[in-house]
N, C-alpha and C positions, 0 to 999 in steps of 0.2 A: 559563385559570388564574385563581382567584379568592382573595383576601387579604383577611382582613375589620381594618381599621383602627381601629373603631369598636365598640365594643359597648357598648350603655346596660343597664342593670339597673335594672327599677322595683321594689320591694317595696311592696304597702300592707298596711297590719295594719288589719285591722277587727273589731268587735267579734262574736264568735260568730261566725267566720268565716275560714276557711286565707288566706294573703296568695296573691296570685299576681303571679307575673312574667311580664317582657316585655322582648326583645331588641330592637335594631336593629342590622343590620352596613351597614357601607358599602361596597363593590369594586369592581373593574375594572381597567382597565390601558388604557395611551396608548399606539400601537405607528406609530412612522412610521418610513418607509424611501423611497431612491431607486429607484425601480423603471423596467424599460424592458419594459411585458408582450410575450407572445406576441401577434403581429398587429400590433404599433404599433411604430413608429421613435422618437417623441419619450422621451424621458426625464425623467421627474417625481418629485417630492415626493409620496408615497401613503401610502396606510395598507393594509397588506394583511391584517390581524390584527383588524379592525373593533373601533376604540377604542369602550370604553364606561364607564361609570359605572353603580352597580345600589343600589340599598337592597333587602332584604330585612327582614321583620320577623317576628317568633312572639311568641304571646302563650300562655302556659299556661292555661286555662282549670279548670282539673280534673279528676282521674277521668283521666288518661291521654289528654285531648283539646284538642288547641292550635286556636288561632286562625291565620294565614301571611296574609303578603302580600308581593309582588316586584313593583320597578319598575327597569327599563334602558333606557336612555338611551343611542344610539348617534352620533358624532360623528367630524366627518376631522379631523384636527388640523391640516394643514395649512392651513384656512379656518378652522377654528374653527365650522363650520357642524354642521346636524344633517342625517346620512345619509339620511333621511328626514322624508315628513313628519309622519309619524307619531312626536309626541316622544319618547314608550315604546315605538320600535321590538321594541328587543330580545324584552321580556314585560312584561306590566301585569296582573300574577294576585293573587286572594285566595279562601280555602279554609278549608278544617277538615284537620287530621289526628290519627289514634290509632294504636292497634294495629291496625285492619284497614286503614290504609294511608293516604292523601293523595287530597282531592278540591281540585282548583282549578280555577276560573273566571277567562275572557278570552281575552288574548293570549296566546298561551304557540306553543311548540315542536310539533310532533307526535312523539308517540313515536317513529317510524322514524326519525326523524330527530337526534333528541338523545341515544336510546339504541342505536343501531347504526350508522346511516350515519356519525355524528361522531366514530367510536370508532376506525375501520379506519384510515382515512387516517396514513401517521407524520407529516403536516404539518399536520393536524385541520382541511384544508381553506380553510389561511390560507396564505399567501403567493403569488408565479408558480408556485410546485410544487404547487399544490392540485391533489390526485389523486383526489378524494372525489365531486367534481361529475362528473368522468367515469367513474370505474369504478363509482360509487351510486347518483347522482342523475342521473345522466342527463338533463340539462338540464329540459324543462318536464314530463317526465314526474311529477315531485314536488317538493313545497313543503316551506320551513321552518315556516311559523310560518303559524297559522291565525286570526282573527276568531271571538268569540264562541263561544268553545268550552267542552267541559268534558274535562275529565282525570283519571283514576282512575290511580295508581300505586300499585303496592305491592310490598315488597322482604322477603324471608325466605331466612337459608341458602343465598345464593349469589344466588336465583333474584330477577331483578325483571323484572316481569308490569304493563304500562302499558297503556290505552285512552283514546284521544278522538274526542268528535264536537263538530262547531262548526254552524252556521248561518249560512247565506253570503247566505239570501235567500230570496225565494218559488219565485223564477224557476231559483233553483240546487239542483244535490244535496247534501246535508250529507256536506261532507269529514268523510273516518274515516280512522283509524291505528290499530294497535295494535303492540306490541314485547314480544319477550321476549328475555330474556336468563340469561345463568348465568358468574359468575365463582367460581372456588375455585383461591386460591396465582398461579404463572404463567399458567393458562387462561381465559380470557374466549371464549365465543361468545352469536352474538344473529342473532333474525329481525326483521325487520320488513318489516308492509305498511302500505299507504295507496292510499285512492282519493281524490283531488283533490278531486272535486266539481266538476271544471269544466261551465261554463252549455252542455251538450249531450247530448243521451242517451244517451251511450256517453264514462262520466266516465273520466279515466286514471289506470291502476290500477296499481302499483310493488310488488314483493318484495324485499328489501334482507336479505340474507346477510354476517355477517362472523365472521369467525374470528385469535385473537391466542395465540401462547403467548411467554411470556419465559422465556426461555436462560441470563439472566442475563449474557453474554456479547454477546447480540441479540436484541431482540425481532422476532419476525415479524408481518406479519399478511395475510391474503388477504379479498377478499373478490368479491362478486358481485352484481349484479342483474338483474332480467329484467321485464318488465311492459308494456304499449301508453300511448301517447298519445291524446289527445281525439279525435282523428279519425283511431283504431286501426292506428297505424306499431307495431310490433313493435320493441323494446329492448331492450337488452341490454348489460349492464356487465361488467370484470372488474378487479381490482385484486391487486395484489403488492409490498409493500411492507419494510424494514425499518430500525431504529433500532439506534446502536450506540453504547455509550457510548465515549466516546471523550478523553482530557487535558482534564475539566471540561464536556464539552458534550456535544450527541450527534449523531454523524453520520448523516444520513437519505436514501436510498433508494429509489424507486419505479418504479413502471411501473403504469397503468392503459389501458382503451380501450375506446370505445363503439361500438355496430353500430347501424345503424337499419335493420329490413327485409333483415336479414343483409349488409349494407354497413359496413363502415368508417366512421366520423366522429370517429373522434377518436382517438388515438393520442398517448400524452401519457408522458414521464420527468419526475421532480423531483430533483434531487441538492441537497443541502442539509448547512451545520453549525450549529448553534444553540450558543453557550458562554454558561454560565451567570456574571457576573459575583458574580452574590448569588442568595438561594431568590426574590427580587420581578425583578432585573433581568435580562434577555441580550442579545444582541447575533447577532445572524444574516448568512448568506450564503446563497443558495438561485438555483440556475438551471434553465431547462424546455426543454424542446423536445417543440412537438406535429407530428408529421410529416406530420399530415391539415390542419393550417394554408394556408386558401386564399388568402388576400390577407396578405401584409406579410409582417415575420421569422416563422418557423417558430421562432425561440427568444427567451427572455424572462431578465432575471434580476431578482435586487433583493438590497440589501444595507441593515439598516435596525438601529434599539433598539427594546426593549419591556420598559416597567417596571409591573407591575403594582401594587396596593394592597389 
């Protein structure tokens, strides 16, 4: 969830010439909680929500074509340190867009990934109930965020239609993604693929299927994937989930589980309540149980705040 705090408006007036403008927003959100995950005993101060801070900028250019750029910035609050070491974890992109859609350069998201796989999940893949990473992403079968890439989006009448290719190196395949998708009222569905790129001749390739309708009473959502790893193990995802609103917050639901080579590896419930104090703050409880857990508890919880901006 994202709150822009911030908005600058430049005007300049010149001579024989339209003024043009140019935004900056500021966002993000600090999300810490006591967490005890699945597989470990100790109980810690976390972040399960991956606090971040972002600017984004547009600059109108004319003629119905802007200028963009995004930078995010990801940090544990618990330390105060940065997630990585990459200071602009999150995304470090700048682009052009119009009417025929959005092109941006750099860091950024892969399609499958920010338009379908982050979509299904009802815990968006944040907390001990993260259901996303096993019924979508299936561990290293597919990646978030790519190196030096490029990104073509475009969105009309329901339908948004995304591409990218990045450059990993001489020695690697250039990761590709592509996503589509279609929302009208309660219905959202979306595909997405990707092939990694990883440094071997036989890169791993991922299909990512989701599907959501609101009830109004519940939303559901299912979803699925299927695809091989680098050194071609057969994958497989499924997910089931749902959200309900519930006395100011919403109650959430799940069941996902992964196969490798038609095995079991993961086996995962989230139960979860989220209460919204204000539209920037809430306050959360969430516990898990993966029952293909080999070393340590087979269950996890955490109980945390997250105020956005």
């Amino acid at each position: 969830m994202k709150k822009s705090v911030l908005a600058i408006a430049v005007l300049g007036a010149f001579a024989g010439a339209a003024s043009a403008q140019s935004t900056v927003t500021i966002g993000g959100f600090v999300d810490a909680n006591v967490i005890r995950d699945i597989g470990k005993t100790d109980k810690t101060v976390g972040d399960s929500g991956g606090s971040r801070l972002n600017f984004k900028g547009s600059e109108d250019l004319g003629g119905g074509l802007r200028a963009n750029f995004g930078l995010e910035h990801r940090l544990t609050p618990g330390t105060g340190t940065s997630t990585n070491t990459k200071f602009w974890n999150g995304f470090s992109t700048v682009g052009l867009s119009g009417s025929w859609g959005r092109v941006d350069l750099g860091h950024q998201y892969t399609p499958a990934f920010i338009f379908v796989q982050n979509k299904v999940d009802p815990f968006l893949g944040d907390t001990v109930a993260d259901l996303r990473d096993t019924g979508l992403r299936n561990g290293a079968n597919t990646t978030v965020r790519v190196d030096n890439s490029i990104r073509y989006d475009f969105s009309a009448n329901g339908l948004t239609a995304s591409a990218s290719v990045a450059d990993q190196g001489t020695n690697a395949k250039r990761p590709t993604s592509f996503a589509l998708t279609y929302g009208n009222g309660p219905l959202w569905a979306g595909y997405g693929y990707e092939a990694t790129g990883a440094q071997t001749t036989s890169a791993a390739k991922a299909n990512s299927f989701g599907l959501t309708y609101d009830f109004g009473a519940a939303k559901l959502a299912v979803g699925a994937s299927t695809g091989k790893d680098a050194t071609s193990n057969t994958l497989k995802g499924t997910l089931l989930g749902v959200t309900v609103p519930l006395a100011g917050g919403d109650f959430k639901l799940g069941l996902a589980q992964a196969k490798k080579n038609g095995a079991v590896s993961s086996s995962r419930t989230g139960i979860g309540y989220h209460y919204y104090l204000s539209k920037l703050t809430q306050v959360y409880v969430d516990a898990a149980k993966d029952s293909k857990q080999a070393t340590g508890p087979k269950t996890g919880f955490n109980a945390g705040v997250r105020v956005a901006f």
